[in-house]
C-alpha positions, 0 to 999 in steps of 0.5 A, a space after each residue: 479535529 481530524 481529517 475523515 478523508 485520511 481514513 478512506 479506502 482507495 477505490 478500485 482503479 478500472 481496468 487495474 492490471 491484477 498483481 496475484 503474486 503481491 496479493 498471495 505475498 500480501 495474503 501470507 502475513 498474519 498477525 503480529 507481523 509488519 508488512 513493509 511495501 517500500 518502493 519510489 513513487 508510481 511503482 503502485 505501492 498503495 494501488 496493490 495494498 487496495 486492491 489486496 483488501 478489495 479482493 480479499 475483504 476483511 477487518 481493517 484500518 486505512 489512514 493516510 499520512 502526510 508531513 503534518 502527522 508526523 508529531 507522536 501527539 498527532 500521529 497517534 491520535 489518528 492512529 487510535 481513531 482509525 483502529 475505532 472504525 474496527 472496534 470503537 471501544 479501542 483505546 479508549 483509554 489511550 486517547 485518554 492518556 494522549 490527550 494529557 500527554 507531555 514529550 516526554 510520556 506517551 510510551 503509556 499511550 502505546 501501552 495501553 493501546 497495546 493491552 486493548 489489542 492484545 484483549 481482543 486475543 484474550 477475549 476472543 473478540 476477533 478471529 483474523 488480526 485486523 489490519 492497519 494501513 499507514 500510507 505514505 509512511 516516508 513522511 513520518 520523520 520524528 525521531 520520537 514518533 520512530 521510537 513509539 513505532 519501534 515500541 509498539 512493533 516489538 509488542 505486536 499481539 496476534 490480533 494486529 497486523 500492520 502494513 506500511 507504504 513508504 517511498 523508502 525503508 523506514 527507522 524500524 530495525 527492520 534487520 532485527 525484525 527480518 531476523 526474527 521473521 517479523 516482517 514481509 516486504 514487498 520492493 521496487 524489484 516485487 513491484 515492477 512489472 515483468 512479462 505477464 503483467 506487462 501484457 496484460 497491461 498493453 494488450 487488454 487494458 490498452 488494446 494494443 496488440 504488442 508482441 512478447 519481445 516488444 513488451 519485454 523490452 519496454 518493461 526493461 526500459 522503464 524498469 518495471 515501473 508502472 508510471 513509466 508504462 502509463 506514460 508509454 502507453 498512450 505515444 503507442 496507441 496514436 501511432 497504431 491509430 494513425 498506422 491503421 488510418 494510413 492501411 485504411 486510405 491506402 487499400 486498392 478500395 479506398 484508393 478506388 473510392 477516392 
């Protein structure tokens, strides 16, 4: 049985800071291609890729990953079932063939996976490439489930696109692929905060009143990274807090109300 909650969309963090250049970036690929956001923890990998597909909706596949998937069996059962939520008569024989599979035969599996993506080319069943997400691919460390990976990238029809968020740059030949123009990344460095962003940020999503320089540098001294912005934040809103009590007790009224 699987998990329902690994296919779900995150939703739209309140007063998310908008990230329009990873969202253009994100918007260019097109089917066929892998897109690898690659990043540590808290650069906001999985928070950009969902608000990229709340702003611009269309056809796609969300499953999250944990350790527990990282059997081919498991992985690509979830896989199958995440790509039926786009269209339920996808690899309807693959699960088929999984179910019987041994170790040592689920290349068919991909195959005729493959053959139900590249059909909806052929039959003209979908105008733009549905997207499948795999979040928090870093977990996938099964040296068979790399090479089915592997297998079905190399094979990309038009009519798929696929995205992965990992915490480090997975075992996928990205350098043949980057060669061949198969893949667009989005980095630590894409990722980090800089100026507009950061002002953004501070200035209206945390009310601060911060200037160009002080932004700058606390953006340099975090590193762009979006968790240590967070964390900046709130340490610099109570001590704007209590600067203003201290102005507020300490004008010629209040000192006359007192």
């Amino acid at each position: 049985m699987l998990l329902k909650n690994r296919f779900y969309l995150p939703p739209l963090r309140e007063h998310s800071v908008e990230r329009h250049k990873l969202i253009t970036k994100l918007n260019s690929s097109t089917g066929g291609q892998l897109v690898l956001v690659s990043a540590p923890a808290g650069y906001g990998k999985t928070t950009t890729v969902s608000q990229w597909l709340h702003r611009h909706p269309h056809s796609f596949a969300w499953l999250t990953i944990d350790k527990m998937q990282s059997s081919p069996d498991i992985l690509w059962g979830y896989i199958i079932r995440a790509l039926q939520t786009t269209q339920p008569t996808l690899g309807i024989n693959a699960a088929s063939l999984l179910k019987s599979s041994t170790h040592s035969s689920f290349e068919p599996v991909i195959i005729s996976l493959l053959n139900d993506l590249d059909d909806l080319c052929t039959n003209n069943a979908t105008k733009d490439p549905i997207t499948l997400i795999l979040d928090d691919f870093h977990h996938v460390e099964n040296a068979v489930t790399l090479q089915l990976m592997n297998l079905f990238l190399d094979h990309l029809p038009p009519s798929i696109r696929i995205v992965l968020t990992s915490r480090k740059q997975p075992s996928l030949a990205i350098a043949r692929r980057r060669a061949n123009n198969q893949v667009i990344e989005l980095t630590d460095t894409d990722l980090a905060f800089h100026l507009i962003e950061g002002r953004d940020f501070f200035n209206h999503t945390m009310g601060l009143s911060l200037t160009d320089d002080a932004i700058n540098t606390l953006c340099q001294q975090n590193e762009g990274w979006a968790v240590g912005l967070q964390l900046t934040a709130p340490p610099l809103q109570q001590s704007l807090s209590s600067l203003n009590k201290f102005c507020l007790l300490n004008t010629p009224y209040a000192a006359h109300e007192q």
